[in-house]
C-alpha positions as CSV (number, residue, x, y, z in Angstrom):
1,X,26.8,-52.9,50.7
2,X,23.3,-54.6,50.4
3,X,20.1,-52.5,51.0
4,X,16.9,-53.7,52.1
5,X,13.6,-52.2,51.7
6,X,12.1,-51.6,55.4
7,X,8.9,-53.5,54.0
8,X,8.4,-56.5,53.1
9,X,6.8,-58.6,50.7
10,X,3.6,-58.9,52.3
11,X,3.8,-55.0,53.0
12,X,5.0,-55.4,57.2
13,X,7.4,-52.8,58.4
14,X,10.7,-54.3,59.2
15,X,11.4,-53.5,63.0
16,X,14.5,-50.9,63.7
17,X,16.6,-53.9,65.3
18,X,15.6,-56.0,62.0
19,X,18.5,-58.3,61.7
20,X,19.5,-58.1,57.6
21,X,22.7,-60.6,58.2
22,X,20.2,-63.2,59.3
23,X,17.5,-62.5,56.9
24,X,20.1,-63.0,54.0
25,X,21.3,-66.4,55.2
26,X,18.1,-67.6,55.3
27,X,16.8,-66.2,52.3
28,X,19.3,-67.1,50.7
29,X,19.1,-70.7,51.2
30,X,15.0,-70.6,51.4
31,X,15.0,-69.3,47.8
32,X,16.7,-72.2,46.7
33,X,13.8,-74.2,48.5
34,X,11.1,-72.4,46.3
35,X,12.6,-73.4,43.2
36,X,12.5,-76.7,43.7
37,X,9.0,-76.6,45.2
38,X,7.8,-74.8,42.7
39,X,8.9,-77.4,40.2
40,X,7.2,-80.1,41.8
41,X,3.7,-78.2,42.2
42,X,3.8,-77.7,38.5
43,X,4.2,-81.3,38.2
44,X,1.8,-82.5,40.7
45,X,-1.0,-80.2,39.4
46,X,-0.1,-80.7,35.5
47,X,-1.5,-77.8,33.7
48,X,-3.8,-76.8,36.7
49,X,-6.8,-78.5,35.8
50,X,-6.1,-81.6,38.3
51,X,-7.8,-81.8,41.8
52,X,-5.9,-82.4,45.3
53,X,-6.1,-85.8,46.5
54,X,-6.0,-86.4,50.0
55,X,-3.0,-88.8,50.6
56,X,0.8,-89.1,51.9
57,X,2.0,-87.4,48.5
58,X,0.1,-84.6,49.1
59,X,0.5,-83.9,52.9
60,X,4.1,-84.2,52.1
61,X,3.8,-81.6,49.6
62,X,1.9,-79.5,51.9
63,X,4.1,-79.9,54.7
64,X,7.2,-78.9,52.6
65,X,5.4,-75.6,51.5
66,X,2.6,-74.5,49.0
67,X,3.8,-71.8,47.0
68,X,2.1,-68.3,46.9
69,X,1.0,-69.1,43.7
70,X,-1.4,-72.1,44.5
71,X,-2.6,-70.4,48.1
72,X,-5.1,-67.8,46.1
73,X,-7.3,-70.6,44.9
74,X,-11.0,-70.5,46.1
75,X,-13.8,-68.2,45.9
76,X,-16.7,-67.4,47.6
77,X,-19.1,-64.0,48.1
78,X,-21.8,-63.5,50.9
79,X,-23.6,-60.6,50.8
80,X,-26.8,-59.6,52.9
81,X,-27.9,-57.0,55.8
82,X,-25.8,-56.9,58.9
83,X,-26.2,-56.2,62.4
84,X,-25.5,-52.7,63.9
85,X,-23.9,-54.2,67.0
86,X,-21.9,-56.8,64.8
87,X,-20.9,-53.2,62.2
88,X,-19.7,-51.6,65.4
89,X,-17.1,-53.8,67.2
90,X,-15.6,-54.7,63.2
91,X,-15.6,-50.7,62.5
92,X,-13.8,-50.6,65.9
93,X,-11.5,-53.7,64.6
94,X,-10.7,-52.4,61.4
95,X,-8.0,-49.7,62.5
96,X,-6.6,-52.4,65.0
97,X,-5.6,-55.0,62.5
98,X,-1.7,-54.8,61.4
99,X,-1.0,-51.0,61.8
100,X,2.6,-51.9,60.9
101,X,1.4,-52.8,57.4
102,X,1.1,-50.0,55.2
103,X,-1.7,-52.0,52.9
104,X,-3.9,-51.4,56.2
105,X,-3.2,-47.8,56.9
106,X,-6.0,-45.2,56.0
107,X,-9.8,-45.9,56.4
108,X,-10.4,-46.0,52.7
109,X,-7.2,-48.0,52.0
110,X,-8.0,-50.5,49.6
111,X,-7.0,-53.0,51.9
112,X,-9.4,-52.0,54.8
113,X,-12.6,-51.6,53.2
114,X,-12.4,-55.0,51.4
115,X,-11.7,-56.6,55.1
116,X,-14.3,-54.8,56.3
117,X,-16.0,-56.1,53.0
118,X,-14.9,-59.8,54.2
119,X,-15.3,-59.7,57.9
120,X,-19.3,-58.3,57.3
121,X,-20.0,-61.1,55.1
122,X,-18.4,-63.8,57.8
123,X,-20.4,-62.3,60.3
124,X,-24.0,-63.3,58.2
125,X,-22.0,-66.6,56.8
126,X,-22.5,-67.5,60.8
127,X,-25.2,-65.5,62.3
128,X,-25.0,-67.2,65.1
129,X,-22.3,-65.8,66.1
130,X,-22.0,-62.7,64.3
131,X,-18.9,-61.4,64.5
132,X,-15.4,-62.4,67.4
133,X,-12.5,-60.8,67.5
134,X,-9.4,-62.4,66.3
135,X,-10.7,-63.4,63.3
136,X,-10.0,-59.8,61.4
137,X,-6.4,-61.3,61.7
138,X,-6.6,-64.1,59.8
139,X,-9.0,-62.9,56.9
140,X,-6.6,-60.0,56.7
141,X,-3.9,-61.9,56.3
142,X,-5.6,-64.3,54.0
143,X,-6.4,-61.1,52.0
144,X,-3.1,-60.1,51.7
145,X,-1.9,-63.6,50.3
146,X,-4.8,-64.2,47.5
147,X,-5.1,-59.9,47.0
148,X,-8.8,-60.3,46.6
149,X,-11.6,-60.9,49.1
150,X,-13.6,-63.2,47.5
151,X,-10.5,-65.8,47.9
152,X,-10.1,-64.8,51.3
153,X,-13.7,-64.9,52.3
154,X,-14.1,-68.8,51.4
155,X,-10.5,-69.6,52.8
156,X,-11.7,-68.1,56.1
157,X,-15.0,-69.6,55.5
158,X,-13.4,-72.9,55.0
159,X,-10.6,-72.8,57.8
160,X,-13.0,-72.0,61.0
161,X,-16.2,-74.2,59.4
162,X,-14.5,-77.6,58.8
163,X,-11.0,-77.0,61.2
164,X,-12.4,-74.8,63.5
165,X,-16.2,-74.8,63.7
166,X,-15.6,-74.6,67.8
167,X,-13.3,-71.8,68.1
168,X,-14.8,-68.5,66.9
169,X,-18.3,-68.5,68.9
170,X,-19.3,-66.6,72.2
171,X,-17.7,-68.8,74.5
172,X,-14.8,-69.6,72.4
173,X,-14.8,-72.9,73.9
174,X,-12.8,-74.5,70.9
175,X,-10.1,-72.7,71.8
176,X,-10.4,-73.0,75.4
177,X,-10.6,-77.1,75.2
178,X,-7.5,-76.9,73.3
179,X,-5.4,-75.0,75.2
180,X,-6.4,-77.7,77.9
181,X,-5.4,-80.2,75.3
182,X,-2.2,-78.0,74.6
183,X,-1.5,-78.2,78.7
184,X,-1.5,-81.8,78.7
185,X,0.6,-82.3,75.2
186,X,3.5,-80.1,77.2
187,X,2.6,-82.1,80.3
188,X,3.2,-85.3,78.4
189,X,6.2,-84.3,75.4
190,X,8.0,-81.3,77.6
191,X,7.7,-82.7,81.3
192,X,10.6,-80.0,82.7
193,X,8.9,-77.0,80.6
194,X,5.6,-78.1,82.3
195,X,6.6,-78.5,86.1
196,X,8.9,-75.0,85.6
197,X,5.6,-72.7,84.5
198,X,3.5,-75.0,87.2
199,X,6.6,-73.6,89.8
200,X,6.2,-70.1,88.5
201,X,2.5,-70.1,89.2
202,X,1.9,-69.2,84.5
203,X,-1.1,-70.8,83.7
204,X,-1.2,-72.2,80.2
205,X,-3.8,-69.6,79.0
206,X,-1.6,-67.1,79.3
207,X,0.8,-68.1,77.5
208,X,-1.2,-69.9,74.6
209,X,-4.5,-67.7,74.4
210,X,-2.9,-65.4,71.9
211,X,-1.4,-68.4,69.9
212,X,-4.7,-70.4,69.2
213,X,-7.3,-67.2,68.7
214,X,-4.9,-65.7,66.1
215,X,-3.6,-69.0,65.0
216,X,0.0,-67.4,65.4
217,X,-0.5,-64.2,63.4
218,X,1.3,-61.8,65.0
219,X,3.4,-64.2,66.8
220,X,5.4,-65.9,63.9
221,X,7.4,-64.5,60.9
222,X,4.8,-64.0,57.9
223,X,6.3,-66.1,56.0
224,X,6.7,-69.3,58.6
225,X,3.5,-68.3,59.7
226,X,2.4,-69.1,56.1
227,X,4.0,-72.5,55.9
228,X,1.4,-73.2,59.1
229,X,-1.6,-72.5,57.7
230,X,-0.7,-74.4,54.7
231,X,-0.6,-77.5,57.0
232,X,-3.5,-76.4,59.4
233,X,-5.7,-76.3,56.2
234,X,-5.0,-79.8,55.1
235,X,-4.4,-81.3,58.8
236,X,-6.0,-79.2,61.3
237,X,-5.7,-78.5,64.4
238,X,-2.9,-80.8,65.7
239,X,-0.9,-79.0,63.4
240,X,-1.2,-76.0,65.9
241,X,-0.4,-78.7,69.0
242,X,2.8,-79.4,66.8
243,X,4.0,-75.4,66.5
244,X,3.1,-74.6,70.3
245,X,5.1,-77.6,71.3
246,X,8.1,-76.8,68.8
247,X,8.7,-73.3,70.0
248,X,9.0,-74.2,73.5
249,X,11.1,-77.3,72.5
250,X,13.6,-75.2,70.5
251,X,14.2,-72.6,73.8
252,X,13.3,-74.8,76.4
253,X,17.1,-74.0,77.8
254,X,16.0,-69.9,77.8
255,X,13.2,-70.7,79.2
256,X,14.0,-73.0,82.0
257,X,16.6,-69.9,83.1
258,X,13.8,-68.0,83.7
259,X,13.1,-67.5,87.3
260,X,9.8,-64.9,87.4
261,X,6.6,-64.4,85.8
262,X,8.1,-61.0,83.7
263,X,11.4,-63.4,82.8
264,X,9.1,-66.0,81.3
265,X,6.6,-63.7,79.7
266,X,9.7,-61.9,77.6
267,X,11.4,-64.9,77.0
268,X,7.8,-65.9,75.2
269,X,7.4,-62.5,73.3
270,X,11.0,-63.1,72.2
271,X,10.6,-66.5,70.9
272,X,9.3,-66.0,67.6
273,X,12.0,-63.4,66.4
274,X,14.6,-65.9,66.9
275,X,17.1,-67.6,64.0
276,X,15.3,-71.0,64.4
277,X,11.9,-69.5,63.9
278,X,12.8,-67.3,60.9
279,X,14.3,-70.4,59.5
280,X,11.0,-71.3,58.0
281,X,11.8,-74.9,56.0
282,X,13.9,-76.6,59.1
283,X,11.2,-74.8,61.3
284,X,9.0,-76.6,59.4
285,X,11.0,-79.9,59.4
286,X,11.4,-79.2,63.3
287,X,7.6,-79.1,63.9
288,X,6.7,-82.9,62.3
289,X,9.8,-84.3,63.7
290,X,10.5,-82.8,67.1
291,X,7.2,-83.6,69.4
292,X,7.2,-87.5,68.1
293,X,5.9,-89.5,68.5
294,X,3.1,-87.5,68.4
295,X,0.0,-89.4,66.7
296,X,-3.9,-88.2,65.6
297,X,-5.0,-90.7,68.6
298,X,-2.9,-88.8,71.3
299,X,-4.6,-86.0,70.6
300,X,-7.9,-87.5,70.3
301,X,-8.2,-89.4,73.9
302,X,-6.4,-86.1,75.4
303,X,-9.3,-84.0,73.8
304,X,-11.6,-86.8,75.2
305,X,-10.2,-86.3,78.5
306,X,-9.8,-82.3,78.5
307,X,-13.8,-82.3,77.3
308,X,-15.3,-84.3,79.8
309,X,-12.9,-81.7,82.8
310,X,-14.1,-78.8,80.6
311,X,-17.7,-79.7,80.5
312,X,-17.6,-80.3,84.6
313,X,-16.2,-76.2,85.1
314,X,-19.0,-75.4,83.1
315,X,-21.5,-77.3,85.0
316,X,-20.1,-76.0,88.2
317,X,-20.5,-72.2,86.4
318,X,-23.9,-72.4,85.7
């Protein structure tokens, strides 16, 4: 009989319904995956000395998976003095942040203090800003993939600067423009999806808040989750458009069934603990092929669009 650690690799508890028959398939097959990936990286970076062109070879790399070997490279430290305010809401974040991984448990965990470390030197890397919640999700989980903060301090400091430079500030109004943009992509790609939540009165922001602060941490398998932020790094943001739009594509059948605002909202928690999620390579494969055509200058005019509505509400606000 095969046994199976109730961690995993990345130190998450496994949930008491974890389903071990459908883990092994797709490890199984996804191991297989790595080997050849791994190969190729080798290859494609020689003995580790060559840069990363940006060009189709290398965004098809990327999009076929970066192993955890090359997703620990960068390195960064900001130190300095910090606000109290800004030292009080990430104290108060710190016990919050994956309490179902054990790496995170205990206030003088390893893993804690050096994302209290990480978050504290974000907060003076933007001091404009200071400090927003959400972002203790991603650096922790960078932290957990490079195992030292200096890594994931400059990967978080190179994510939200050049892919998100909108979406972590006071009015989070990156994040609110593209869940407008998101809206419209459904609107446009996933008509029936679109007039069914418009007939059950769910507003888009409830349903896609969560998704684009977090950038799917603690939505998506860790490891799927992983293969995201491998393309949102290289890609940005419409890589998120992409995922949003894939989940709802692959259970647009559950979710047309439902009939009620508690229906939909469980069939939406569900979503991401089903095979086709866990399935992280065809996932993956599902994501670039699924919403197409779905081009950089879709995105662009919708954003146009969605900025010029969003900058009216405001108007009207003030």
């Amino acid at each position: 009989m095969t046994t199976l650690s109730n961690v995993d690799e990345y130190g998450f508890e496994r949930p008491a319904d974890f389903d071990l028959a459908e883990y092994e398939s797709f490890i199984s097959g996804y191991l297989a995956v790595l080997t050849r990936r791994n190969i190729k990286w080798r290859r494609l970076l020689g003995r580790g000395k060559r840069e990363l062109r940006q060009n189709a070879r290398t965004k098809r790399y990327i999009r076929k998976g970066v192993p955890a070997e090359y997703r620990a490279r960068y390195r960064q430290l900001l130190q300095g003095p910090f606000q109290p305010a800004v030292l009080e809401v990430i104290a108060a974040d710190l016990p919050r942040t994956f309490p179902d991984n054990i790496h995170f448990r205990g206030e003088a965990s390893a893993a804690r203090v050096s994302l209290g470390n990480i978050l504290r030197a974000f907060s003076k890397h933007r001091p404009n800003v200071g400090y927003c919640q959400g972002v203790n999700y991603i650096a922790g989980l960078l932290l957990l993939v490079t195992d030292r903060e200096e890594d994931a301090f400059w990967l978080l400091a190179a994510l939200v600067d050049r892919q998100l430079p909108d979406y972590y500030v006071r009015s989070m109004r990156g994040v609110r423009l593209d869940i407008e943009v998101f809206s419209q992509l459904v609107r446009v790609k996933l008509p029936n999806i679109y007039e069914h939540m418009q007939m059950l009165g769910i507003a888009w922001s409830m349903i896609a808040t969560k998704w684009f602060v977090c950038l799917f941490a603690e939505v998506l398998p860790v490891e799927t989750l992983f293969r995201v932020w491998d393309c949102l790094f290289y890609e940005g943001t419409k890589v998120l458009f992409r995922v949003g739009l894939t989940l709802l594509k692959l259970h647009e059948t559950r979710l047309l069934a439902c009939r009620d605002f508690m229906e939909t909202m469980t069939a939406l928690r569900d979503l991401p603990r089903s095979p086709a999620v866990l399935q992280c390579h065809s996932f993956m494969e599902s994501v670039f092929r699924l919403p197409d055509p779905f081009s950089s200058s879709l995105v662009q005019q919708t954003r146009a669009k969605c900025t010029a509505d969003l900058e009216r509400q405001d108007a009207k606000i003030k």
